[in-house]
C-alpha positions as CSV (number, residue, x, y, z in Angstrom):
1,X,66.6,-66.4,26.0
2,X,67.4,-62.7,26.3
3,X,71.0,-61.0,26.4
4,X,71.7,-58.0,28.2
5,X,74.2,-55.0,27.6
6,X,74.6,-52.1,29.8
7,X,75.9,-48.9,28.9
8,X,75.9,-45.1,30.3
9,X,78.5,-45.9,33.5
10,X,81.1,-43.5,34.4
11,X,82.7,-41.2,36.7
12,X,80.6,-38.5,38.3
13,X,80.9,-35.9,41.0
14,X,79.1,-36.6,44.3
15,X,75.5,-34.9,44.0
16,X,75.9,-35.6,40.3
17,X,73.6,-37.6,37.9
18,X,74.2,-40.5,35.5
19,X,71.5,-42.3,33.2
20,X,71.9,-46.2,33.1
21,X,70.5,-48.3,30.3
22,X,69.9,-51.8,29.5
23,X,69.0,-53.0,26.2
24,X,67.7,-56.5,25.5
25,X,67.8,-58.7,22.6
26,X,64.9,-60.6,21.4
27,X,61.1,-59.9,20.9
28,X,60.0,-61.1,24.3
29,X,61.3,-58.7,26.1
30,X,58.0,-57.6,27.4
31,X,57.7,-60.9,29.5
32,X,60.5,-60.5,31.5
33,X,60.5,-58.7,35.0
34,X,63.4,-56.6,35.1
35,X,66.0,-55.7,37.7
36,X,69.2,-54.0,38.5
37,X,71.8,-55.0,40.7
38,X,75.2,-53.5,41.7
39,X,78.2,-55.1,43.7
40,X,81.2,-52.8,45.3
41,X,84.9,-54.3,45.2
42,X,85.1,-56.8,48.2
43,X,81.3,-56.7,48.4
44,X,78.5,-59.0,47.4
45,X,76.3,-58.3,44.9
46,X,73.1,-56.1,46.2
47,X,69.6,-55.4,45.3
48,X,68.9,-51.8,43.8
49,X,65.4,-51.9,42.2
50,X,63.2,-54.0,40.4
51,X,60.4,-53.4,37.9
52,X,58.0,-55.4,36.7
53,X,56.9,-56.9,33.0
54,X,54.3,-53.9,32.8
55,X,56.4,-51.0,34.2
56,X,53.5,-50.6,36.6
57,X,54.9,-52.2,40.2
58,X,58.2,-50.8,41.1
59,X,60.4,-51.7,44.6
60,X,63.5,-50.1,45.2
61,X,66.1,-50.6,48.2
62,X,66.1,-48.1,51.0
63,X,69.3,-46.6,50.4
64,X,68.2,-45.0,47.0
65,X,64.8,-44.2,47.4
66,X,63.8,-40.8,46.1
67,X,67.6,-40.5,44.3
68,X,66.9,-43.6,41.4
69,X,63.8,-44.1,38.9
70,X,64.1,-46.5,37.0
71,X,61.5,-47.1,33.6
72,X,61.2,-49.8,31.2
73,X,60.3,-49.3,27.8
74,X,59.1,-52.5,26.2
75,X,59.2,-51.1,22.2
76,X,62.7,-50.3,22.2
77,X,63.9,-53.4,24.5
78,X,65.2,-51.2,27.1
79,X,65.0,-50.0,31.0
80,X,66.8,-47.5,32.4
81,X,68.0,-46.0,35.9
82,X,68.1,-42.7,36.6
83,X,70.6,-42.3,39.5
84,X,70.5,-38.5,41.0
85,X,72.2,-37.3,43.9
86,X,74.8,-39.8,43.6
87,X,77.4,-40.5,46.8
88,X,80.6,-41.8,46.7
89,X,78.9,-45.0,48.5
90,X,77.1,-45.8,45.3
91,X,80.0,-46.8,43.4
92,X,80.3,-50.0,42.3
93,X,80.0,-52.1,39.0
94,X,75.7,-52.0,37.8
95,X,74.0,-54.7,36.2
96,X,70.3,-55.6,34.8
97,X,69.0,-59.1,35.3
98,X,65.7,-60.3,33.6
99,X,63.5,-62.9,34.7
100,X,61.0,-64.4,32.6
101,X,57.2,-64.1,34.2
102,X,53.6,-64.6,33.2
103,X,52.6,-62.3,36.1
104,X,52.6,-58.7,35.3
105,X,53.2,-57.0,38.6
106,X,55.4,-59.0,40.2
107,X,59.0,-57.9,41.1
108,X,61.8,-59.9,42.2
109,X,64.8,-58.1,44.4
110,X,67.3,-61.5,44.9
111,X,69.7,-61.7,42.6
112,X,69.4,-65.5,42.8
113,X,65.8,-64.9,40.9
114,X,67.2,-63.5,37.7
115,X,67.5,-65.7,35.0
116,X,69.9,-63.5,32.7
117,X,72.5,-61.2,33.7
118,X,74.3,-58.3,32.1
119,X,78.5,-57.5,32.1
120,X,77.7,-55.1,34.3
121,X,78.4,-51.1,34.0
122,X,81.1,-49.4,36.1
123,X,79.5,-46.6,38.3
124,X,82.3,-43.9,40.1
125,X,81.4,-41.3,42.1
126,X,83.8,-39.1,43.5
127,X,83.1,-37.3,46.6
């Protein structure tokens, strides 16, 4: 079992940047394909981008392709997303998801995947 905690939210400027992290618990976290989510008030819960175990196969939704990196690293427990040239339509609460794998390349981008979940990160971006 892994446990999940966000952190870096926070209100930004449009065409501003933010850092998101996501630190995991355990020693396994190497095993677990990695993903982050966000969901909009009144909206469901979206794919943003996924990683995978190794860090080396990455997929990202359309909408923030070329704006978001995100990058895992497995000794400190952690992935992050980079979110640059935020707009106001990114707003919305962000969490990580991990899903346990013995693949090391694949990536999962439905939420219904994830085994774990985070309490999620409130993103704001003003325009």
């Amino acid at each position: 079992q892994v446990q999940l905690v966000e952190s870096g939210g926070g209100l930004v400027q449009a065409g501003g940047s933010l850092r998101l992290s996501c630190a995991a618990s355990g020693r396994t976290f190497s095993t677990y394909a990695m993903g982050w989510f966000r969901q909009a008030p009144g909206k469901e819960r979206e794919f943003v981008v996924a990683i995978s175990k190794s860090g080396g196969n990455t997929n990202y939704e359309d909408s923030v392709k070329g704006r978001f990196a995100i990058s895992r690293d497995n000794a400190q427990n952690t992935i992050y997303l980079q979110m640059n040239r935020l707009k106001p339509e990114d707003t919305a609460v962000y969490y990580c998801a991990a899903k346990g794998i013995w693949n090391p390349l694949v990536v999962y981008t439905t939420a219904r995947e994830y085994d774990y979940w985070g309490q999620g990160t409130q993103v704001t971006v003003s325009s």
